[in-house]
N, C-alpha and C positions, 0 to 999 in steps of 0.2 A: 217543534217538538213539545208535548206538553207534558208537563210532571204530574207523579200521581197528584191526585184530591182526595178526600178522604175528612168528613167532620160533618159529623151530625147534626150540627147545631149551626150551620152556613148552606146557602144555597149550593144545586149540585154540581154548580160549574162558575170558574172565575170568565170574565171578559176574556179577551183575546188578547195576548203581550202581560198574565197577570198568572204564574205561578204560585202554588202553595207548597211547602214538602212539610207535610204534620208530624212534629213528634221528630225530626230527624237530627236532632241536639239529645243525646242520650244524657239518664241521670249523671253521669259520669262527665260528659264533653260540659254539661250545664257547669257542673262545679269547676271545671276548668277554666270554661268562660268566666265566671265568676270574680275567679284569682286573677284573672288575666284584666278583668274590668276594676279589680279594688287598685291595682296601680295606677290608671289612668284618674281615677278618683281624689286618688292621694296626691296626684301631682295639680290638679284643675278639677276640685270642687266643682260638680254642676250649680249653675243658677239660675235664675229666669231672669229671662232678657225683655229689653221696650221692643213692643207690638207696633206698625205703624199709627196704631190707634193713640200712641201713649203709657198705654198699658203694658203690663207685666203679663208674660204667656204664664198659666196655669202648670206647665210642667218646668221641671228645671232640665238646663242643658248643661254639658258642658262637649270637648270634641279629642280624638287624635288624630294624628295623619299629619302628610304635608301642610295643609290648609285645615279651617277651621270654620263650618258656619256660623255667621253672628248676627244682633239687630241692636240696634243705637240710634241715637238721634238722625247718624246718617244714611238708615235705612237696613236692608238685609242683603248681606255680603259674604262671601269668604275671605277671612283673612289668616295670615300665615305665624301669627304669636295671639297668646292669651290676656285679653284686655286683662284679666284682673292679675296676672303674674308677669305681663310682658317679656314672656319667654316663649319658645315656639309649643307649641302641642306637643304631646307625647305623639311617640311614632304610635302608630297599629299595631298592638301586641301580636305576636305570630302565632297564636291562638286564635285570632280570629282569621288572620291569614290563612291558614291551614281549613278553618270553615268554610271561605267563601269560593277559595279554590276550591273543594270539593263539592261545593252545591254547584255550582256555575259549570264544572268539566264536561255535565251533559245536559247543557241548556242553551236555549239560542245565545250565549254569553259566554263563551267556554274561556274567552281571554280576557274578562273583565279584572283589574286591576284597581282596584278604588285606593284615592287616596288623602280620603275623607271620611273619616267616621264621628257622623253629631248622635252623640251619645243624651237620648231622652230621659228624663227621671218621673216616672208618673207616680204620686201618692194619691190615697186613695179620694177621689174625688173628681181630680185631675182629668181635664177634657184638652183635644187638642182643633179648633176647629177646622173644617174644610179650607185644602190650600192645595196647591201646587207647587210641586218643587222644578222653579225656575231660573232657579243662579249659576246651574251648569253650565258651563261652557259648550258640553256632545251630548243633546236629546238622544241620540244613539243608544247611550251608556244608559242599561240599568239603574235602577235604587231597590237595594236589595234591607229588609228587613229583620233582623233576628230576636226575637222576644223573648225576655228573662224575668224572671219572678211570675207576678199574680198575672190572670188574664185580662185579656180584654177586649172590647166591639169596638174592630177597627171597620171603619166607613168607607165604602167604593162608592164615588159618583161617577159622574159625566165628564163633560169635557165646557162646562158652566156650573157656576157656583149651586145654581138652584133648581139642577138638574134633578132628579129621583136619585135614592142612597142605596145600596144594599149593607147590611153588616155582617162580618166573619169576625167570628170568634177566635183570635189568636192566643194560645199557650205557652207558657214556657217553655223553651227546645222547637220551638216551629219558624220556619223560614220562608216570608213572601218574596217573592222577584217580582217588579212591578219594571215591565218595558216595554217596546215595539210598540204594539197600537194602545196599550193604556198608558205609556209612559206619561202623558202629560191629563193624566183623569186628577180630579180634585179626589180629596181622603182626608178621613181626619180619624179622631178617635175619642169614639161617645160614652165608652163609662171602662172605668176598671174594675175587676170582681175583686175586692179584699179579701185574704185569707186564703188566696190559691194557689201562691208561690207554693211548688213543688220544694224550694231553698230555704233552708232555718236563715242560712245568711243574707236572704232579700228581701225585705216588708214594701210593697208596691211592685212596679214594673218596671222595668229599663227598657228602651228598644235600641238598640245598634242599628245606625242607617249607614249604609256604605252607602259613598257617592263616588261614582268621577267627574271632582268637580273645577280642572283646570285643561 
């Protein structure tokens, strides 16, 4: 079953297993999200974490949920407390609970329960590059996307790093599903628009990744 599309500024049609719903975070639900995101904030500051390169990723993380994704000298992992407060993650505020059950009730995913949210911080500048999200335990299970503050050109590849890109312009209040046959497509994200947070309260972007990642 595919969800609508809709956005003028993105090719007419996602890949197959790669939903859009534009616009489906009302100004209202945004600001909810919002308050719902400044607690997990407050409890685990995002940062940016070592790259296997050595390096520092461009955007800052931080996560809730059971588990938490990380990168350190021992590589990129889930783990279940916060390196820098060695306490566990905050749970998943039921704010966004209540979002993702509603996007997912009519979607090849109507039962998806994540129990991992790596919360993105992109300022302006900030790039994320093509990757794959491979830590989960069930290729099965979705990675669903929710976009807050400014926008920005998120990149669809292939199924190889240096396959050809497509870029969709993702907004504040819109929400990808990326699963079934694109589940395992590289993506990344090539520029943020400054100044387009629809939120006096957000300067840059957040993205919320649901995973299920145990």
């Amino acid at each position: 079953m595919e969800l609508p599309f809709s956005d003028p500024d993105a090719p007419p049609a996602l890949p197959e297993g790669m939903f859009l719903r534009p616009g489906v975070v009302d100004f209202l639900g945004q600001q909810r999200l919002q308050a719902a995101l400044e607690t997990v904030l407050r409890a685990v500051p995002p940062a940016r974490i070592r790259t296997k390169g050595g390096g520092l990723t461009a955007a800052a993380m931080t996560n809730c949920g059971v588990v938490g994704w990380w990168g350190d000298a021992k590589g990129y992992r889930y783990i279940s407390a916060s390196p820098q407060t060695g306490l566990p993650w905050p749970p998943i505020p039921d704010e966004f609970i209540k979002l993702i059950q509603g996007v997912t009730s009519e979607s090849p995913w109507p039962d998806f329960a994540p129990d991992a949210c790596l919360i993105n911080a992109y300022a302006a500048g900030a790039k994320m590059g093509l990757h794959q999200d491979r830590d989960e335990k069930d290729f099965s299970q979705p990675i669903i996307t929710v976009s807050l503050g400014d926008a920005a050109d998120f990149l669809i590849g292939g199924f190889a790093r240096g396959d050809k890109t497509q870029a969709l312009k993702l907004r504040s209040g819109d929400v990808l599903l990326m699963g079934g046959a694109s589940r395992m497509r590289f993506h990344g994200v090539r520029k943020i628009y400054p100044g387009t947070s629809p939120l006096d309260e957000i300067s840059g972007r957040y993205s919320l990744t649901f995973r299920k990642a145990l």
